[in-house]
BAFI-611083 format. One record per residue (C-alpha): x, y negated, z. Coordinates in steps of 0.25 Angstrom, whole numbers. Layout:
BAFI-611083
+-------+-------+-------+
:    xx :    yy :    zz :
+-------+-------+-------+
:     X :     Y :     Z :
...
+-------+-------+-------+
end
This chain:
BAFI-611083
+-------+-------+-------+
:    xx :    yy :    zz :
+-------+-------+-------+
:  -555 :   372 :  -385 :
:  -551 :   369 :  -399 :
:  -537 :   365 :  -394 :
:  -535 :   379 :  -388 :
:  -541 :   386 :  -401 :
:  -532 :   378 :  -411 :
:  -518 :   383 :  -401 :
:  -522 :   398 :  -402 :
:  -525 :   398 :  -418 :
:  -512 :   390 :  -418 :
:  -504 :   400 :  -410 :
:  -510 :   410 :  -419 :
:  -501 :   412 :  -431 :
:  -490 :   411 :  -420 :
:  -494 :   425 :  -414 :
:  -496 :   429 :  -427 :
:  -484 :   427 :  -431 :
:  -477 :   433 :  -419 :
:  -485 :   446 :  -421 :
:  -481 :   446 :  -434 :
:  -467 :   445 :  -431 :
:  -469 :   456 :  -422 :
:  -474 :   466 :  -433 :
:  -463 :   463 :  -443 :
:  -453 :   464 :  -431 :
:  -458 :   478 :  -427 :
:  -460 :   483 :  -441 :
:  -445 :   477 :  -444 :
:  -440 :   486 :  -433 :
:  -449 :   499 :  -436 :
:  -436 :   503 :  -445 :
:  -426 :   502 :  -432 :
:  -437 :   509 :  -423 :
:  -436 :   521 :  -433 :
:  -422 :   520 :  -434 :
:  -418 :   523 :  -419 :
:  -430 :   532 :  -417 :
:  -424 :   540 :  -428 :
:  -411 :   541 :  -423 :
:  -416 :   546 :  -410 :
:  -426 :   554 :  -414 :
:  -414 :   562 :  -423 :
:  -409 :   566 :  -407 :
:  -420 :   571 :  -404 :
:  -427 :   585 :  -403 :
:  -436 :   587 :  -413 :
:  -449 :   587 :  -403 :
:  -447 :   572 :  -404 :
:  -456 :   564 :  -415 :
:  -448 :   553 :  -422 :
:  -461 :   546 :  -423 :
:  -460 :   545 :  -405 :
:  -450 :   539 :  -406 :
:  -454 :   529 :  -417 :
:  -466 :   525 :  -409 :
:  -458 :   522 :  -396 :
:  -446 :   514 :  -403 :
:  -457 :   505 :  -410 :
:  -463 :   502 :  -396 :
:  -447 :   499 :  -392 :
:  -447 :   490 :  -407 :
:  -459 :   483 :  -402 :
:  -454 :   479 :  -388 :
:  -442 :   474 :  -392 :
:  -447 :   465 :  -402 :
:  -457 :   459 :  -392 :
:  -446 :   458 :  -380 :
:  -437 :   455 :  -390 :
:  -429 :   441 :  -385 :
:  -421 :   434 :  -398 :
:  -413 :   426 :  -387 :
:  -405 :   439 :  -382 :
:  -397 :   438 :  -394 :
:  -400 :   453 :  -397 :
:  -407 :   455 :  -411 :
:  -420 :   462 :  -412 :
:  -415 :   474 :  -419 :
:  -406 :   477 :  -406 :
:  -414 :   473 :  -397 :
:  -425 :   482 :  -405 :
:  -416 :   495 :  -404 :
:  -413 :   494 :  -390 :
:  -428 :   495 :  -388 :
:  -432 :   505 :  -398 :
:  -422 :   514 :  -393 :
:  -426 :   511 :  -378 :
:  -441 :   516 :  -380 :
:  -437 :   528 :  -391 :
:  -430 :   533 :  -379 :
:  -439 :   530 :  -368 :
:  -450 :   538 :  -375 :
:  -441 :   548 :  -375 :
:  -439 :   550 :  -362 :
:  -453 :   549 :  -359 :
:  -456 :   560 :  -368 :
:  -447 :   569 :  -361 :
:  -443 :   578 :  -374 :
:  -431 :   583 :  -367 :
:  -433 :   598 :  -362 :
:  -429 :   600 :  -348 :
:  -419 :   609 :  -349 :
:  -411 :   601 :  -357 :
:  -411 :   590 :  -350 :
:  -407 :   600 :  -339 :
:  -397 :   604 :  -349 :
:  -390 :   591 :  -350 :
:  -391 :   588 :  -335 :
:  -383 :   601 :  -333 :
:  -372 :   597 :  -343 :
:  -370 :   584 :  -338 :
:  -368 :   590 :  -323 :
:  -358 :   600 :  -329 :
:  -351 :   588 :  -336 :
:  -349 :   581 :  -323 :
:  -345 :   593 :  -317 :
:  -335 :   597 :  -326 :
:  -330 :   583 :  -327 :
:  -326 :   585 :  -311 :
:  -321 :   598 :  -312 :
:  -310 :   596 :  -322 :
:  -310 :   581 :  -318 :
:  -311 :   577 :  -335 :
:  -321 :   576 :  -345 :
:  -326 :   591 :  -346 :
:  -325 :   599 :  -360 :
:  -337 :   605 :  -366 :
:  -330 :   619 :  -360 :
:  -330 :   612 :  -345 :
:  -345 :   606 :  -345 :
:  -349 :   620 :  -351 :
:  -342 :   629 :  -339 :
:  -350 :   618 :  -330 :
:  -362 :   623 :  -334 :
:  -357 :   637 :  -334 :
:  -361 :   640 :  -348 :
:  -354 :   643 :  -361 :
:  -348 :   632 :  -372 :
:  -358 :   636 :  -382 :
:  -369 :   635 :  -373 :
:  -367 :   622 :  -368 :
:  -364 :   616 :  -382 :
:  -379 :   621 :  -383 :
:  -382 :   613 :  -371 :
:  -377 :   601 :  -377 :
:  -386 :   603 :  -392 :
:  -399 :   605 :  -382 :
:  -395 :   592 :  -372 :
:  -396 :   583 :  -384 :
:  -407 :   577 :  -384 :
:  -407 :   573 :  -369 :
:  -397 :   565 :  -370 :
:  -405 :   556 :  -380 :
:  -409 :   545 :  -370 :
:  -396 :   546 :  -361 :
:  -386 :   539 :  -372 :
:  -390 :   527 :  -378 :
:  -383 :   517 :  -387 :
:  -378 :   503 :  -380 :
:  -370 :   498 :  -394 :
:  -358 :   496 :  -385 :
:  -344 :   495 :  -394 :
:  -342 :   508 :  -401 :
:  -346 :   518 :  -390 :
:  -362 :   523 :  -388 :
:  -367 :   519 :  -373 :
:  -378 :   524 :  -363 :
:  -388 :   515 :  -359 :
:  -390 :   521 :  -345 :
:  -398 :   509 :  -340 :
:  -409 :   513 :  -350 :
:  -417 :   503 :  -357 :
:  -417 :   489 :  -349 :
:  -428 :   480 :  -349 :
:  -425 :   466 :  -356 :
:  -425 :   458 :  -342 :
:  -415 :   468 :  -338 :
:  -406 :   470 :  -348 :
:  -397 :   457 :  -347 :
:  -396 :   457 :  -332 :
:  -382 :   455 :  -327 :
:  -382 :   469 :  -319 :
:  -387 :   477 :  -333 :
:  -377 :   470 :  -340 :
:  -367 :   475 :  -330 :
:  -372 :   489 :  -329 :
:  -372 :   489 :  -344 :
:  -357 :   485 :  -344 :
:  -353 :   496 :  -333 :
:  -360 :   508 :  -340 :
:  -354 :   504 :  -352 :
:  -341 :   504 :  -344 :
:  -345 :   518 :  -339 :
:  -349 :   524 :  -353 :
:  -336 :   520 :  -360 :
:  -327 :   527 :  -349 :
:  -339 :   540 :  -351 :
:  -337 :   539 :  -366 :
:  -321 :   537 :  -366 :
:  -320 :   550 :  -355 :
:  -329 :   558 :  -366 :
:  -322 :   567 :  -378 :
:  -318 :   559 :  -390 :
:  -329 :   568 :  -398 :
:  -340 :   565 :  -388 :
:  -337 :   552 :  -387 :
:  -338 :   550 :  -404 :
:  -350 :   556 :  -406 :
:  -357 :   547 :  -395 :
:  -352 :   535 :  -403 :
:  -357 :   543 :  -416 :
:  -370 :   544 :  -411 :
:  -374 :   533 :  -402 :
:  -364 :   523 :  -407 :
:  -365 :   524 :  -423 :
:  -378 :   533 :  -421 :
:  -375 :   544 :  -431 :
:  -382 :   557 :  -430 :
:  -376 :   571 :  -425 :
:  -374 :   575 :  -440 :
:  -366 :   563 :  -445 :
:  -358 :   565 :  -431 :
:  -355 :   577 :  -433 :
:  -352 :   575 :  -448 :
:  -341 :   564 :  -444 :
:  -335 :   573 :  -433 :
:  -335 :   585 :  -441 :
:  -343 :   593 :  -430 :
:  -354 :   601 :  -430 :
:  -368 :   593 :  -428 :
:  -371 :   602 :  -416 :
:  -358 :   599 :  -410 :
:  -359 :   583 :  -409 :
:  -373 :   588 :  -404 :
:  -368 :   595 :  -392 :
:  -354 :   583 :  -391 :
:  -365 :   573 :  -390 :
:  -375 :   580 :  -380 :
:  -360 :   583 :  -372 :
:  -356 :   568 :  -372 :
:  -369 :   562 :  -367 :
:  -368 :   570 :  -358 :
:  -355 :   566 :  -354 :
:  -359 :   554 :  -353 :
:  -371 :   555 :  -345 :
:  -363 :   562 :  -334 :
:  -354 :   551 :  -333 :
:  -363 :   541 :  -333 :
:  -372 :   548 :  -323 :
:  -358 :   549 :  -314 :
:  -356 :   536 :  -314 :
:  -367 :   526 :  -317 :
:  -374 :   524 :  -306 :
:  -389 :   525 :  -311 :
+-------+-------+-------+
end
């Protein structure tokens, strides 16, 4: 009995240690956590509390620290991001915030985009996807400022070169992630997306890497394009929807 008393008072400052580790781990992190919640929050509606989403990325924070594996050669921080995003977006999607006629919206574009890319057999203009849906220029571009936010979850940043990526195959689980036929999925859609993003417009095309890639904001976009904010808005909403269609043409989930 005294044997077995003596090993738990001695493994004592051991857990103790570890739990503190912990704590000083998580509240290094809390800066990243507000960080990217920020960031998506400012691509949001306004219905969304930035405070949500600070909640859901600190239970991301705290699940990567405790999966976290030093021997994958990744650093925490990384690692940390990927998981932080993972469960900002998932809470999203559980909240359902979109309104249902703009998700119909931006179902409707994307057929019209696939249609006019087989009627004139190229990548449809603006003027050919609006015809599509058999309303007028002005309109559409209205349609694209309303679609915005829908698209939030759609196109995510792999950190692949200099061009944004889609992580269609969501957000894997750990075990998962290294298999040989994720890795090979991985490397086909990224295959897939470069010839999306090359068949795109040069404008669309730039402000995808603007926003996902260097993460800039609308304003600072348009401030280097020397466009309205409103019209990288609707260029944006345009290209991922762009390269939904593709994807959705192609890939076969």
């Amino acid at each position: 009995m005294k044997t077995g008393a003596h090993s738990i008072l001695a493994a004592l400052p051991a857990a103790n240690e570890a739990v503190a580790e912990r704590e000083r781990l998580i509240l290094e992190h809390l800066p990243q956590v507000k960080l990217i919640a920020g960031r998506i929050h400012d691509k949001l509606p306004h219905c969304v509390a930035l405070e949500d989403l600070i909640s859901a990325g600190i239970i991301g924070l705290i699940t990567a620290i405790d999966k976290f594996n030093p021997g994958r050669n990744v650093k925490l921080k990384t690692y940390a991001e990927y998981k932080i995003r993972g469960a900002i977006l998932d809470s999203l999607r559980d909240l359902d915030w979109a309104p249902r006629n703009k998700r119909r919206k931006a179902k409707l574009i994307e057929a019209a985009i696939l249609m006019a890319e087989k009627k004139h057999n190229q990548t449809p203009v603006e003027e050919e996807i609006a015809e599509q849906l058999g309303i007028s220029l002005s309109e559409y571009h209205e349609w694209l400022v309303e679609v915005q936010a829908v698209n939030l979850a759609q196109l995510e940043q792999a950190g692949n070169g200099d061009r944004p990526s889609v992580d269609v195959l969501r957000f894997l689980s750990d075990s998962e992630e290294h298999w040989p036929s994720r890795l090979l999925e991985r490397a086909e859609l990224e295959k897939l997306i470069t010839r999306a993003l090359d068949r795109m417009p040069r404008l669309e095309r730039t402000i995808l890497t603007l926003y996902y890639y260097e993460e800039l904001m609308l304003k600072q976009i348009a401030e280097i394009l020397k466009i309205h904010e409103t019209r990288v808005s609707q260029l944006k909403s345009q290209a991922i929807l762009r390269l939904r269609t593709y994807l959705k043409s192609r890939w076969p989930s």
